[in-house]
NUPA-113461 format. One record per residue (C-alpha): x, y, z; residue in one letter. Coordinates in steps of 0.2 Angstrom, whole numbers, plus 5000, padded with zeros to 4 digits. Layout:
<recs>
+------+------+------+-----+
|   c1 |   c2 |   c3 | res |
+------+------+------+-----+
|    X |    Y |    Z |   A |
...
+------+------+------+-----+
</recs>
This chain:
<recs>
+------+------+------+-----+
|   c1 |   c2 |   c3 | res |
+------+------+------+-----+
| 4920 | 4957 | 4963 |   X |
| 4923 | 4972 | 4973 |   X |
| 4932 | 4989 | 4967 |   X |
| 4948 | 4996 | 4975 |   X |
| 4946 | 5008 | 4990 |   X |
| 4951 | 5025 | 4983 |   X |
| 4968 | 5025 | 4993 |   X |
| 4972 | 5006 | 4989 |   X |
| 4971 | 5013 | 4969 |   X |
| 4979 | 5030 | 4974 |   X |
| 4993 | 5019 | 4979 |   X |
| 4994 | 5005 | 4967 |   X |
| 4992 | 5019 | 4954 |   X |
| 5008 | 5029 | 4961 |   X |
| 5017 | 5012 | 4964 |   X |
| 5014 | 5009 | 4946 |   X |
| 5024 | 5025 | 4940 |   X |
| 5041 | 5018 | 4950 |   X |
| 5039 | 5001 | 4940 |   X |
| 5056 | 5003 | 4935 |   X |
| 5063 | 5002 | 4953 |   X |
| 5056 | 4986 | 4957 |   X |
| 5069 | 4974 | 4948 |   X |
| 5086 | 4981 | 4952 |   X |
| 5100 | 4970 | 4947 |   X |
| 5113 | 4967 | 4963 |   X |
| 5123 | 4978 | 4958 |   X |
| 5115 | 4992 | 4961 |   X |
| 5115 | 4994 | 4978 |   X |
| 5129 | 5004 | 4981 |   X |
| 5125 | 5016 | 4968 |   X |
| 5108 | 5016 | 4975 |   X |
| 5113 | 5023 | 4992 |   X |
| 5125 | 5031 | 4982 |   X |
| 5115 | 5043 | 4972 |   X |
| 5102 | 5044 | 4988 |   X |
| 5114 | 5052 | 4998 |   X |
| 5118 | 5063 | 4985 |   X |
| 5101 | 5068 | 4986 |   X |
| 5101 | 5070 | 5002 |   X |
| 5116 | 5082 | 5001 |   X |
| 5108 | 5091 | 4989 |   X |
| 5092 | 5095 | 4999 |   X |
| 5103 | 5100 | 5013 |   X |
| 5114 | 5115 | 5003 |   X |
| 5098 | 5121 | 4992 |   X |
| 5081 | 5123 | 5000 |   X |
| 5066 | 5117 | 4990 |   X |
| 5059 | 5133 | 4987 |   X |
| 5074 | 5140 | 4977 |   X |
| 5073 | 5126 | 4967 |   X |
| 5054 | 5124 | 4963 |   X |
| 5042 | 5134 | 4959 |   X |
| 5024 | 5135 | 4966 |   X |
| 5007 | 5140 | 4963 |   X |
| 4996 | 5151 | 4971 |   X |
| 4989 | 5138 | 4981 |   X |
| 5007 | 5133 | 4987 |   X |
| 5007 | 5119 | 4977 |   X |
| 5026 | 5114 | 4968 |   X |
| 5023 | 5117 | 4949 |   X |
| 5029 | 5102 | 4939 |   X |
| 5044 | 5107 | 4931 |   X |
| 5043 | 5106 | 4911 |   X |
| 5061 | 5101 | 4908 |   X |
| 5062 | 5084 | 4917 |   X |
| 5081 | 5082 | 4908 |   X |
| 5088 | 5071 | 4891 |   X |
| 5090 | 5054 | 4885 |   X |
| 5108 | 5052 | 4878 |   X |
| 5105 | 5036 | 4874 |   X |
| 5089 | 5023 | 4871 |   X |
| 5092 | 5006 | 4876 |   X |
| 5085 | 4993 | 4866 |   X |
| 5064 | 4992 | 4869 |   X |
| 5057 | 4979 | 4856 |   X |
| 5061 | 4959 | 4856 |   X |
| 5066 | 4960 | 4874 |   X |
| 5065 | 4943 | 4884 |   X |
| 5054 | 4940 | 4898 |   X |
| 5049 | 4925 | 4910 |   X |
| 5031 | 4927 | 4916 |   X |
| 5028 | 4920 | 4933 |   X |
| 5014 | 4905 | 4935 |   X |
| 4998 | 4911 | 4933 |   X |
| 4987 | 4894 | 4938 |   X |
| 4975 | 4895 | 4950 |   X |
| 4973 | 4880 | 4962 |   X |
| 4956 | 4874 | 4970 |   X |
| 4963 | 4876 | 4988 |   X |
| 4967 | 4894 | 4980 |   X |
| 4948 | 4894 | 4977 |   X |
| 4945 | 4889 | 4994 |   X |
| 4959 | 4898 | 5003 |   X |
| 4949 | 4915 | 4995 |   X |
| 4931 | 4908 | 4999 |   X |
| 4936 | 4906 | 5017 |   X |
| 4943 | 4923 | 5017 |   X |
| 4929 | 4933 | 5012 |   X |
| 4918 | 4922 | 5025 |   X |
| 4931 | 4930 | 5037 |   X |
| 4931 | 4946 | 5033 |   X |
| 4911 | 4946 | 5034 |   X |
| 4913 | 4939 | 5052 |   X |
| 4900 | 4945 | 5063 |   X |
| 4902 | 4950 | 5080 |   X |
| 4890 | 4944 | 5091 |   X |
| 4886 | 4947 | 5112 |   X |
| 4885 | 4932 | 5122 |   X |
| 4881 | 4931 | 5141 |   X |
| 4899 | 4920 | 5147 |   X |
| 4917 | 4920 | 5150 |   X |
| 4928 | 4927 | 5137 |   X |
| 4940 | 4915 | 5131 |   X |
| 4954 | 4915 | 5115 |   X |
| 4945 | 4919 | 5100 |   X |
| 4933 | 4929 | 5107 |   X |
| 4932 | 4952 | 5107 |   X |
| 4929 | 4960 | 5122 |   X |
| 4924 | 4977 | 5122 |   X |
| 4934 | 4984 | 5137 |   X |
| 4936 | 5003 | 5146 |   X |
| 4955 | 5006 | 5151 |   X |
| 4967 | 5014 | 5161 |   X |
| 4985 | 5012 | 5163 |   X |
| 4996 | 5019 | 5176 |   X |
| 5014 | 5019 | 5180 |   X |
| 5018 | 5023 | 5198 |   X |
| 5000 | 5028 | 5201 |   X |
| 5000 | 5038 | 5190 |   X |
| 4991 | 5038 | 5172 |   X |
| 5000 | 5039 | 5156 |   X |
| 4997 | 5046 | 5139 |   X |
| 4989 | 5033 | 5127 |   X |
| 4986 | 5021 | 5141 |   X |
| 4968 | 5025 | 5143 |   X |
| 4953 | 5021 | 5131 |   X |
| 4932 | 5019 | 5131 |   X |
| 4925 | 5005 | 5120 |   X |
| 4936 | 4998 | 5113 |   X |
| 4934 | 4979 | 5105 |   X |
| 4951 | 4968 | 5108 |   X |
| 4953 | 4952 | 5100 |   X |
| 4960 | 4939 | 5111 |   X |
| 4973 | 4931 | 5105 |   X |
| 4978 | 4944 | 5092 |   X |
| 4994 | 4952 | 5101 |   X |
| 4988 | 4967 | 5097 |   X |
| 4992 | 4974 | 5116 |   X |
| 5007 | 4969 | 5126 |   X |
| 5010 | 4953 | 5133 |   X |
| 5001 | 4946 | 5146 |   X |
| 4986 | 4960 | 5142 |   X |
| 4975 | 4949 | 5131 |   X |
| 4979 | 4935 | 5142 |   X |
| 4972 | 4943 | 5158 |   X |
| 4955 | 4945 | 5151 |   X |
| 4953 | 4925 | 5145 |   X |
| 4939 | 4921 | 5160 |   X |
| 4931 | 4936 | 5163 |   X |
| 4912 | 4944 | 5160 |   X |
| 4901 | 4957 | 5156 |   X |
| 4905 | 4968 | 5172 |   X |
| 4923 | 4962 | 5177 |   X |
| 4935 | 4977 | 5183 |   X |
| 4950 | 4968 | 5184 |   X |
| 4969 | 4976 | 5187 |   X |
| 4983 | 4968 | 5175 |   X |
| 5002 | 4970 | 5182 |   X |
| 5011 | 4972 | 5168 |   X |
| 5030 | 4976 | 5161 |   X |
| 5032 | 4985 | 5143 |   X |
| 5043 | 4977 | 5133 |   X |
| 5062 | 4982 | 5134 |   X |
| 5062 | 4989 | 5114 |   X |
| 5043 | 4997 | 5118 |   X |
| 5043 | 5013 | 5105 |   X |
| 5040 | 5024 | 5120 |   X |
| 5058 | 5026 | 5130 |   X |
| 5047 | 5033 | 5147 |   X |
| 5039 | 5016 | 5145 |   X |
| 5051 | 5004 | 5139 |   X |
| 5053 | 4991 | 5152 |   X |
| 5041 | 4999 | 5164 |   X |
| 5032 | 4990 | 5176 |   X |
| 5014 | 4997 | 5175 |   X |
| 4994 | 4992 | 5180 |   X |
| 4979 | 4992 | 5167 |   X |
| 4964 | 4995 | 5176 |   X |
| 4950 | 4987 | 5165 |   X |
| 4934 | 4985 | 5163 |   X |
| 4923 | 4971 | 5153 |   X |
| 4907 | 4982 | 5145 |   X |
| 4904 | 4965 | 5133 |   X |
| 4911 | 4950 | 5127 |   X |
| 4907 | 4945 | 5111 |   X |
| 4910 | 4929 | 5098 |   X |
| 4914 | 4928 | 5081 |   X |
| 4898 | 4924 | 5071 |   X |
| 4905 | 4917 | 5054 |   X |
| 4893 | 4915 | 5038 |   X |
| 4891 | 4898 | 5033 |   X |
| 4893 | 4896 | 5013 |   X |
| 4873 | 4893 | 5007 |   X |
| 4864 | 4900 | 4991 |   X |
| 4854 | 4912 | 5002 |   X |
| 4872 | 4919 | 5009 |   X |
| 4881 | 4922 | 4990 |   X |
| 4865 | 4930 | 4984 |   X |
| 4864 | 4942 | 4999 |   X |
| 4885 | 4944 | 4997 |   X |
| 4883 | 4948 | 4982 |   X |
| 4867 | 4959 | 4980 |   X |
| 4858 | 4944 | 4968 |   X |
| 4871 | 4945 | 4955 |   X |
| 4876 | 4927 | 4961 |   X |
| 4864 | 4914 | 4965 |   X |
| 4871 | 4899 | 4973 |   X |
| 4888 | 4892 | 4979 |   X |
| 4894 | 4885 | 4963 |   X |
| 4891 | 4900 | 4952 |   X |
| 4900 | 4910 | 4966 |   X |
| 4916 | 4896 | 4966 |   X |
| 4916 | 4901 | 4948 |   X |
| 4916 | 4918 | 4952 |   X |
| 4931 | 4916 | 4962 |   X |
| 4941 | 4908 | 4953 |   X |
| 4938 | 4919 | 4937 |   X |
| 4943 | 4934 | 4947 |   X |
| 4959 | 4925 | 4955 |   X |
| 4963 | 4919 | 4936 |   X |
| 4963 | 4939 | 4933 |   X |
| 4971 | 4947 | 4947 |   X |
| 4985 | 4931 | 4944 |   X |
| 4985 | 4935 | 4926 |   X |
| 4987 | 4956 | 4932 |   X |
| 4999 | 4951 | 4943 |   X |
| 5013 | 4940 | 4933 |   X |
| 5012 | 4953 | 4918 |   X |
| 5015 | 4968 | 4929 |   X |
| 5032 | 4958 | 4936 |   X |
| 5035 | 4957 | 4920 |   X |
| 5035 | 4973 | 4912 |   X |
| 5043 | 4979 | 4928 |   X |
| 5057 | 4967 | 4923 |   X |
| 5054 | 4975 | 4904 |   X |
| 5057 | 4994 | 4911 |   X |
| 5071 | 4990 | 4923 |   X |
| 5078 | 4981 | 4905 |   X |
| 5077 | 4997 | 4895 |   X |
| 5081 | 5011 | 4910 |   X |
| 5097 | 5002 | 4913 |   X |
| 5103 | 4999 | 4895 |   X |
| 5098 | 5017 | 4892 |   X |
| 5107 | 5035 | 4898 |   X |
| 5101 | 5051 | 4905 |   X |
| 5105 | 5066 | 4910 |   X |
| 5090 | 5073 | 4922 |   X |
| 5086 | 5088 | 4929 |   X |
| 5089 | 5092 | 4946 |   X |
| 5072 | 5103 | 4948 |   X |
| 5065 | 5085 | 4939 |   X |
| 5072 | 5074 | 4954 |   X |
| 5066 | 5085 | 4965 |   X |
| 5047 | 5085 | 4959 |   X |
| 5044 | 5069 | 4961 |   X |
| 5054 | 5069 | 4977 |   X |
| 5041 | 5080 | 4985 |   X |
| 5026 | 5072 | 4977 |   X |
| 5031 | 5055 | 4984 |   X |
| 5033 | 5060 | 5001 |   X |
| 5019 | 5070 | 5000 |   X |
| 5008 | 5056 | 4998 |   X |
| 5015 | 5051 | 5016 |   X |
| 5011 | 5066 | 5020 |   X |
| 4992 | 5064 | 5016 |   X |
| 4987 | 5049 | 5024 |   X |
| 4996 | 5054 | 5039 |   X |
| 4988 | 5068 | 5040 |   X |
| 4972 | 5057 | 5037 |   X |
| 4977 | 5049 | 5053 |   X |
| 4981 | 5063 | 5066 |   X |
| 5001 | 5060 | 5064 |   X |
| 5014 | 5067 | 5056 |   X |
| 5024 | 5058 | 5042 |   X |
| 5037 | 5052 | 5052 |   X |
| 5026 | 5045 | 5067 |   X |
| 5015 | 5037 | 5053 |   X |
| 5033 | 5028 | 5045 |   X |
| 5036 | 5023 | 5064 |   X |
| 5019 | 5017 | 5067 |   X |
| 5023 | 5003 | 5051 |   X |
| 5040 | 5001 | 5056 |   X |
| 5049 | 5009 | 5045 |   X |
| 5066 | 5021 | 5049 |   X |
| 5059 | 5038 | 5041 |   X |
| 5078 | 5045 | 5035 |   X |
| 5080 | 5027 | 5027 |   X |
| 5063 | 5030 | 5019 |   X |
| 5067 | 5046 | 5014 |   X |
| 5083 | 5043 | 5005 |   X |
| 5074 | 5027 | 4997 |   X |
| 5064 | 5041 | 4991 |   X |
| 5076 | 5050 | 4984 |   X |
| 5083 | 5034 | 4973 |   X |
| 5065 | 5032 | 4967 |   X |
| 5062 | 5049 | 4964 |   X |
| 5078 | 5049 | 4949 |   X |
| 5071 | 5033 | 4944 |   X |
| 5054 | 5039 | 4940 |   X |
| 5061 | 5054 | 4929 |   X |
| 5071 | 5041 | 4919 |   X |
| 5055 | 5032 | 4917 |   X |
| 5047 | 5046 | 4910 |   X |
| 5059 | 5053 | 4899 |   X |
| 5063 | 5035 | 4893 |   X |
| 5044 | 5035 | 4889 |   X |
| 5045 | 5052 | 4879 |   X |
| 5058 | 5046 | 4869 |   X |
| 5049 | 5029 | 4865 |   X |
| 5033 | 5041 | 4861 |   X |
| 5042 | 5052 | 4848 |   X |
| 5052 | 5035 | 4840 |   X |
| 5037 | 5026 | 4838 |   X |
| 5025 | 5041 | 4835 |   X |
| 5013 | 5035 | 4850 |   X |
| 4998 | 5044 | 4856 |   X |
| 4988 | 5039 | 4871 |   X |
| 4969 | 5033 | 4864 |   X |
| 4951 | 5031 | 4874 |   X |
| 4955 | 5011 | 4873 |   X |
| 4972 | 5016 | 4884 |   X |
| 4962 | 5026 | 4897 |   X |
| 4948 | 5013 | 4898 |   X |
| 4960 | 4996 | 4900 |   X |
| 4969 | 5006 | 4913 |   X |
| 4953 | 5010 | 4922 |   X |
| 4947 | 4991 | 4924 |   X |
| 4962 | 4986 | 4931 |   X |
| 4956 | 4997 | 4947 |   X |
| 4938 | 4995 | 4945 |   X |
| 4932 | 5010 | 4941 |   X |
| 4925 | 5019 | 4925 |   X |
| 4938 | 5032 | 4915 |   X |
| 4927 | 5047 | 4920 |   X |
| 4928 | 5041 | 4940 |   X |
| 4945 | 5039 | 4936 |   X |
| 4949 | 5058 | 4930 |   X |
| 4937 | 5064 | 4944 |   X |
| 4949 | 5055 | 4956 |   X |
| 4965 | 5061 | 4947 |   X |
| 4963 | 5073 | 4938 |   X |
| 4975 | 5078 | 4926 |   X |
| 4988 | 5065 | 4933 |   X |
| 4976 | 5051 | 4927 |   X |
| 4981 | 5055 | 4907 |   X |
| 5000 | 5054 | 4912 |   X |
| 4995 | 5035 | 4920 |   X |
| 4986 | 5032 | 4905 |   X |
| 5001 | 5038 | 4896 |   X |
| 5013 | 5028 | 4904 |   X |
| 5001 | 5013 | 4905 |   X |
| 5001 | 5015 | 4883 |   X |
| 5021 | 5014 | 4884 |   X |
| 5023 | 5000 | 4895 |   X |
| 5011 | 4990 | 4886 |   X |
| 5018 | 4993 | 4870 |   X |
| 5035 | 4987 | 4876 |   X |
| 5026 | 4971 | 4883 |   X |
| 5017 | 4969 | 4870 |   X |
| 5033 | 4969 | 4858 |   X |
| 5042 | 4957 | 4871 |   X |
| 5046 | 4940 | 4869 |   X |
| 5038 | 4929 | 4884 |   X |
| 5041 | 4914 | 4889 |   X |
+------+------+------+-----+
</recs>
């Protein structure tokens, strides 16, 4: 009912192009860490820029020899097993309740905060007397009972009002991120500037016909909605398992020989999407792979793995293209915009140039699914 966010497609769409990479078989691990540490040798003895080439903007120029396919594993009459696509009615509920969630209100009330409630609170921490850095905050709405601060934090604030200035004694956690802080004791000066309640929509036909802008008109109708667009995103879901199961199929029964300048690409337009959205947020890539728990030299030699797979994906693609004499059509580009939503000319605004090699890649991995046997 509701398109992507740019950024949620940006990264379905770039998690798209690794398709092969998502079913490994077992035995692949060791060679895995294998080849990524033989990346990451390689990016230590020779720099990027003596291996790229960029343009005048200091962008990398995508390389045109991405390497050779010695040999083309078997594409037509592979088998598949697509998972179960049925859509329950406590599925239908379970999404219902959701979107009633997400369009939660928060609303002021003059009492006592307790579990469940937000309060929005002014903040100092200090250690020793002293304040330190990211303890403080204005404004700022805390959800009790969401352990999103440290222990006993949320918990302090259950029974106070509008007004309150209360100190919390409190220890950091002994594997807090911060080592100056790590089981420190410390003191939260806090103030209560509201306390608020969650104000939850109640399912009416006056509710779904403001939800949805008058498209739907009554509770029914909208249950129908829902469960149409489960069906699909279900349906979206199981057949892009399966052609990930389909490319890993051909990749692995197939040979290469890529180039290094190739590898190296991809490398650095993967990590440069990190790049961008922690740039978005203020941090630098490796704080922003910290910030989601992620080790950033694990990530990066993940990377690495990914990065050899993607060019065997694409030259495994060429060669399909030339056996089969493909050519990507208007249909290709317009199925592949659905999926996220958008029209094909939104698409090419996003992506530019890149949105005809998804569309490319979309045609190829269609035309292997579509030649598959499913059961």
């Amino acid at each position: 009912m509701k398109k992507y966010s740019l950024i949620l497609a940006a990264s379905i769409l770039a998690a798209a192009m690794l398709a092969g990479c998502a079913n490994k078989t077992e035995d692949t691990g060791e060679a895995q860490t294998e080849t990524a540490a033989a990346e990451s040798e390689t990016k230590e003895s020779e720099t990027v820029e003596s291996i790229l080439d960029r343009d005048a903007d200091g962008n990398f120029i995508k390389p045109e020899n991405y390497g050779t396919v010695k040999k083309l594993g078997k594409y037509k009459g592979l088998e598949v097993t697509l998972d179960d696509a049925t859509v329950t009615d406590q599925d239908v509920e379970d999404e219902i309740q959701g979107i009633l969630e997400a369009a939660t209100e928060l609303e002021a009330v003059d009492r006592e905060a307790k579990l469940g409630d937000y309060v929005n609170i002014d903040y100092v921490g200090k250690k020793d007397g002293v304040a330190f850095d990211g303890g403080t905050a204005q404004g700022y709405d805390l959800g009790l009972g969401t352990g999103t601060f440290i222990a006993g934090f949320e918990d302090g604030l259950v029974g106070t009002k509008k007004g309150d200035v209360v100190d919390l004694n409190l220890t950091f956690p002994e594997n807090y991120k911060s080592e100056e802080l790590a089981g420190q004791d410390v003191v939260f000066t806090v103030t209560v500037n509201e306390v608020k309640e969650k104000n939850a929509p109640e399912l009416t036909d006056e509710w779904v016909k403001e939800y949805t802008g008058g498209e739907i008109t009554n509770v029914e109708d909208f249950r129908k909605e829902c469960r149409s667009q489960l069906e699909l995103y279900k349906k979206q879901d199981a057949e892009a398992m399966a052609q990930s199961d389909l490319i890993a199929q051909v990749i692995n029964d197939s040979e290469f020989e890529p180039t290094v300048e190739a590898i190296e690409y991809e490398y650095q337009t993967m990590i440069g999407m990190y790049d961008q959205y922690a740039a978005m947020m203020g941090m630098t890539t490796d704080e922003y792979l910290e910030a989601y728990g992620v080790d950033p030299s694990a990530m990066k030699l993940q990377l690495s793995y990914y990065a050899e797979e993607s060019v065997k994906q694409r030259l495994m693609e060429n060669a399909i293209i030339e056996a089969e004499g493909l050519q990507v059509s208007d249909k290709d580009k317009q199925a592949l915009a659905d999926q996220y939503g958008y029209s094909v000319e939104e698409m090419e605004s996003i992506y530019g140039d890149q949105f005809a090699d998804y569309a490319r890649s979309y045609m190829v991995v269609r035309y292997i699914y579509e030649n598959a046997v499913k059961k």
